[in-house]
N, C-alpha and C positions, 0 to 999 in steps of 0.2 A: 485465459480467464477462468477455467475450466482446473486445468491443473494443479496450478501454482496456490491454489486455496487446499485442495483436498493434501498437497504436500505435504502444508504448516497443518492442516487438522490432525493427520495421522502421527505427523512428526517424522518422515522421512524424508532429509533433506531438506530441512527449513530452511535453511541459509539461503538456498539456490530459488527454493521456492518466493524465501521474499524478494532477490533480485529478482526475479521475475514478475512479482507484483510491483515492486519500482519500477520498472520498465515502462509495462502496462499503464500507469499509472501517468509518468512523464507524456507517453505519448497522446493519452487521452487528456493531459491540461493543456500541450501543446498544440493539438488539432482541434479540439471542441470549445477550450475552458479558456485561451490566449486571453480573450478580451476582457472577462470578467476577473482578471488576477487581482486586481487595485479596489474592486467596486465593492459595495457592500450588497445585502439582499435588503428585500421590503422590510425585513423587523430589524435590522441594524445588524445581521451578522456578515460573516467574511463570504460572500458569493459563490466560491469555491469550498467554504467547510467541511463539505464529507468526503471532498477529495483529495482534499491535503491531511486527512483523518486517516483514508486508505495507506494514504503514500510516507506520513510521518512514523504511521503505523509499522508497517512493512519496514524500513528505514531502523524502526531498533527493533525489531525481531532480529534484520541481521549483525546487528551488533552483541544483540545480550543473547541470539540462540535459543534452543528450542529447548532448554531445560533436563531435567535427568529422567522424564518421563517419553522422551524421543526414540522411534525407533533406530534411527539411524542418524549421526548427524552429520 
């Protein structure tokens, strides 16, 4: 939780750094978040919101890359 952010800031090895936030991510909807996947929250949004934010996020980091500004890719 710790690495895989400072990866994609620095831009060394994004790619691995956002499977790594996918991961994390999976496994914290799957152990904490299971129940709330269908449910809305009190003002009408999606229950789960900033954690499918992390996870969708993370998700096209590794498809589009860390750009021409990356130390390493």
């Amino acid at each position: 939780e710790v690495i895989a952010p400072v990866m994609i800031i620095i831009g060394y090895y994004t790619r691995i750094g956002a499977v790594l936030i996918v991961g994390n991510m999976l496994v914290a909807l799957l152990m904490a978040h299971m129940n709330e996947l269908f449910a809305l929250s009190k003002t009408g949004g999606w229950a789960i919101e900033l954690q499918a934010f992390y996870l969708f996020n993370a998700v096209a980091l590794f498809f589009l890359g860390s750009g021409k500004y990356a130390m390493k890719n």
